[in-house]
C-alpha positions in Angstrom: 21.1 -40.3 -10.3 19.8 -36.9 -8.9 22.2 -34.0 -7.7 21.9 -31.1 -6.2 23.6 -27.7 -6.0 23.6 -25.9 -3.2 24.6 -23.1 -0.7 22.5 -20.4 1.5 25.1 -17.9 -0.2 23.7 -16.3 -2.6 26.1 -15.3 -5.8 28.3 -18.5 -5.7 27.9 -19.2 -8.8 24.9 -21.9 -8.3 22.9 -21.8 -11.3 25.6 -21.9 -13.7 27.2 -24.1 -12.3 24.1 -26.5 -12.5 23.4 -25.3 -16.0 26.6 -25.9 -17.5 27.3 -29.3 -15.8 23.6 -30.4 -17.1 24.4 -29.1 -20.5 28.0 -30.6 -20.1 26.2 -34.5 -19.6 23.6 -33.9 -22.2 26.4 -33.2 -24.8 28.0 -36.6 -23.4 24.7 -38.3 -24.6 22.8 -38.3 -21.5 19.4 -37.8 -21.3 19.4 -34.8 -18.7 16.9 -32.8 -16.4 17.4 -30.0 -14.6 14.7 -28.9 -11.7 14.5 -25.3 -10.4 13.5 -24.8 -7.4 14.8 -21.4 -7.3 11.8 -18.9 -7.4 14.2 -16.2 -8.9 14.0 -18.5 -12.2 17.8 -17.5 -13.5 18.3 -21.4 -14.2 15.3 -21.3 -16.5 15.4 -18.3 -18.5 19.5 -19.6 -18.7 18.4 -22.7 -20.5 15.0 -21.7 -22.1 15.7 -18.0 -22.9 12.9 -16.7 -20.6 10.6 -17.3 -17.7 7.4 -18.8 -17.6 4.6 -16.7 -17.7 1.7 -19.8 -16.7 2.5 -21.3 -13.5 0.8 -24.4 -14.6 3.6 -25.0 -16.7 6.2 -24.6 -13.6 7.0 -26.6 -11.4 4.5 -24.7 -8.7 1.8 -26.6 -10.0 3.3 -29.8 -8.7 3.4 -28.2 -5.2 -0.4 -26.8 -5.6 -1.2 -30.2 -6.7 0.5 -31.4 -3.1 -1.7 -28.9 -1.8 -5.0 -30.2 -3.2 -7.0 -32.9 -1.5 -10.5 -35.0 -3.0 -13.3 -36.0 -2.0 -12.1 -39.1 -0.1 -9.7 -36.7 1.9 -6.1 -38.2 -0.1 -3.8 -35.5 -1.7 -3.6 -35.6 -5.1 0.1 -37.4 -6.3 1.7 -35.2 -8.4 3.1 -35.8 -12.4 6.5 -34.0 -12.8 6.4 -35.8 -16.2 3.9 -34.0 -17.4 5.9 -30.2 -16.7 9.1 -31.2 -18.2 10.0 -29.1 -21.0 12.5 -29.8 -23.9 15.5 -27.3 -24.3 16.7 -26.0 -27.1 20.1 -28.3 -26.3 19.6 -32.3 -27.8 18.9 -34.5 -24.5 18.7 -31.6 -22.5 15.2 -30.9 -20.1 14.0 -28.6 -17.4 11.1 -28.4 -14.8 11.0 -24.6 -14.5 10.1 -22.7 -12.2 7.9 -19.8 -11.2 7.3 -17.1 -8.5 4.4 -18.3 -6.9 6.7 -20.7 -5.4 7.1 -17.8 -2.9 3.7 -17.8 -1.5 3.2 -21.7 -1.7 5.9 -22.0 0.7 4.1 -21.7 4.2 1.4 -23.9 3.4 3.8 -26.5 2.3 6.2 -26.2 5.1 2.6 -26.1 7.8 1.3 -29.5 5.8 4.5 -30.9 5.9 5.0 -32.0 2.4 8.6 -31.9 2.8 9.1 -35.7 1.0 6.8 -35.0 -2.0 9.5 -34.3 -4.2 11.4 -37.2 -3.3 8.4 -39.3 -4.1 7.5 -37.9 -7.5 11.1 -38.2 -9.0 10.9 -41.7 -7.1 8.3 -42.4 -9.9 10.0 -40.2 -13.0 11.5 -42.8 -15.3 13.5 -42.1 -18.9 16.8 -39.6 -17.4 19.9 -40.2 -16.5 20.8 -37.3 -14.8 18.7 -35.1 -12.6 20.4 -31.5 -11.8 18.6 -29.6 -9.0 18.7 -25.8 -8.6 17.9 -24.5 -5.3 17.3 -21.0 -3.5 20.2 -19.5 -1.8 18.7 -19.9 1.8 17.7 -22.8 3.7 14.1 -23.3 3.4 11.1 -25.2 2.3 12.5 -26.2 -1.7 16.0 -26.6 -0.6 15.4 -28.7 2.3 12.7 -30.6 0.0 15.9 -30.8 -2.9 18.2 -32.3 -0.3 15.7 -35.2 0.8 15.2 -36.1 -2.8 18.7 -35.9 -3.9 21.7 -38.5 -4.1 24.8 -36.6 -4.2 25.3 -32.6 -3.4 27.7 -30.3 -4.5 28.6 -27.1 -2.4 29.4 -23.8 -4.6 32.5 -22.1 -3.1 33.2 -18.3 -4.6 36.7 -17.6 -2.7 35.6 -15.6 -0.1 35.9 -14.9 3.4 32.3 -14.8 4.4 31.8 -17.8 2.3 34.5 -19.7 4.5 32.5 -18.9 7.7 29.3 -20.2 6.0 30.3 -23.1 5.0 30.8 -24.2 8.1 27.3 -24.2 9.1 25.8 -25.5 5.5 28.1 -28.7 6.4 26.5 -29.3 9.4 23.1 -28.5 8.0 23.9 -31.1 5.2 24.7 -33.5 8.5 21.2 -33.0 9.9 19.6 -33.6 6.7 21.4 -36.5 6.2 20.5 -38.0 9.6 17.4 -37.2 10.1 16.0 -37.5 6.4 17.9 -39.1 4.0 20.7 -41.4 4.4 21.8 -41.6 1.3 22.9 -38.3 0.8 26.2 -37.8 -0.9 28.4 -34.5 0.2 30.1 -35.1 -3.5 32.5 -32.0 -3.1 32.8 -28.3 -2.8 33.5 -26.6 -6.1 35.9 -23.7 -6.2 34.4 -20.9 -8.4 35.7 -17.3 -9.1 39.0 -18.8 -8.7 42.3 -16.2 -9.3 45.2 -18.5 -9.1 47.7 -15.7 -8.9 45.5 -13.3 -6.2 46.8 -14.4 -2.8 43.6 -14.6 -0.5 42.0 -17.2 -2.8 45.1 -19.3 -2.9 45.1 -18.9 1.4 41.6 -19.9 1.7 41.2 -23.1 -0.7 44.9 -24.3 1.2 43.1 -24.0 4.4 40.0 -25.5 3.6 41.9 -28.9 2.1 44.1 -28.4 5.1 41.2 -29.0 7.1 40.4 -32.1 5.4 37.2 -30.6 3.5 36.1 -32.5 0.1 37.2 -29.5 -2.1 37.3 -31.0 -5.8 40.9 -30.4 -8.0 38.3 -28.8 -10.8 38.7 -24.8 -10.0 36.6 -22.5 -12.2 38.0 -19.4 -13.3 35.9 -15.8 -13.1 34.9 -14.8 -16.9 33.0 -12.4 -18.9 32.0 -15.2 -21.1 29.4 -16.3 -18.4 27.4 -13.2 -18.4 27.9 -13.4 -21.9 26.1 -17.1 -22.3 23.3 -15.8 -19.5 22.5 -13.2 -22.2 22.5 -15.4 -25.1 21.0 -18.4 -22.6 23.4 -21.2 -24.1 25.6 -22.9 -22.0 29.1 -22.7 -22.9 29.1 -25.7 -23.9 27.4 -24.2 -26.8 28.2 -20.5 -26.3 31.8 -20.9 -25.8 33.2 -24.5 -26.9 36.5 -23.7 -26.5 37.5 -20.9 -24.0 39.4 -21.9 -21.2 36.1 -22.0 -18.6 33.8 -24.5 -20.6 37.2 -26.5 -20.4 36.9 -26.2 -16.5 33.3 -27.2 -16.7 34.5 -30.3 -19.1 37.2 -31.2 -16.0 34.9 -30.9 -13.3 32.1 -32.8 -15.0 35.0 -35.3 -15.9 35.7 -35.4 -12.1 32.3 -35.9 -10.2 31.4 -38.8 -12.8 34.7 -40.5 -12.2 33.7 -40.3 -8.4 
């Protein structure tokens, strides 16, 4: 099962919330990978402790490899088993990622390669769970994340401006579903940076579950200890064990698999 976390809102909370769910289902025994898409790379200096220096070792060379054509005029078909990296967490894997993403992007896009993700993890066997980071805009990787994904989950920080965009990554999840892949699962919208005693986050969940809007009962609660786990790159599954957020995570993961 492949799913992907997304929102063109940057600072949601995204990548942690990616990290710590993948970490959370490796620790359950799962055999776990986690593909960033993200050319900022936070996801995989989270879980490996640093960036990759050797884009052939990132997830870019899959998307050169798109790119490339032989002799007989076919493009090449691309190994994602061949970048996957162990973590230092037991059952726990990562395709990471790299910054010439950025200037791969136009050729992809004008070449239209926007199903060869899809098909590679079509052909990667051995994981349970696939976790998918994406940027925090609409483009290219995310769009290519969306095709190739099963079930999505929307990042929701309690904020005004978040509100108003959420609106339009719904409908943006509609198109993709129509027009490229059915099967795509809006699984919820995760409340993060949730105050339960400040009033204008209470106001705007209400309203959104008002509305009808698949917010998930799981809130996650604003902590230091996340930066502190970024630093030390261990998800608080490890970092943290028992604080009061990694319990969060454990409820949330808890929820989407009982779904």
């Amino acid at each position: 099962m492949r799913r992907v976390i997304f929102n063109q809102k940057g600072g949601v909370g995204k990548s942690t919330i990616t990290c710590n769910l993948a970490a959370i289902s490796a620790v359950e025994g799962h055999k776990t990978l986690v593909v960033d898409l993200d050319v900022q790379g936070n996801t995989t200096q989270y879980l490996l402790g640093q960036k990759i220096a050797d884009t052939d070792q990132s997830i870019a060379r899959f998307f050169k490899e798109c790119l490339s054509t032989s002799l007989f005029g076919k493009s090449q078909e691309g190994d994602l088993s061949t970048l996957v990296q162990a973590t230092p967490f037991p059952n726990l894997f990562i395709i990471p990622s790299h910054a010439e993403l950025e200037p791969l992007q136009s050729r992809l896009e004008s070449r239209y390669k926007i199903f060869k993700l899809k098909e590679a993890l079509d052909r990667l066997y051995g994981f349970d769970l696939i976790y998918i980071d994406t940027p925090p805009i609409l483009n290219f990787y995310s769009q290519s994340a969306l095709i190739a994904a099963h079930k999505c989950l929307i990042p929701f920080d309690c904020d005004a401006f978040s509100r108003e965009a959420l609106y339009t990554l719904l409908q943006i999840l509609s198109e993709v579903k129509a027009d490229h892949n059915q099967g795509l699962e809006i699984e919820g919208i995760v409340v993060n940076q949730y105050q339960g005693r400040a009033r204008l986050p209470q106001q705007l969940v209400e309203q959104l579950i008002a509305e009808g809007l698949p917010v998930l009962n799981s809130y996650l609660s604003p902590s230091v200890k996340v930066r502190e786990s970024h630093s030390e790159a261990k998800p608080l599954v490890h970092y943290a064990p028992s604080h009061k957020l990694t319990e969060e995570f454990r409820a949330l993961y808890a929820e989407i698999h009982r779904r």
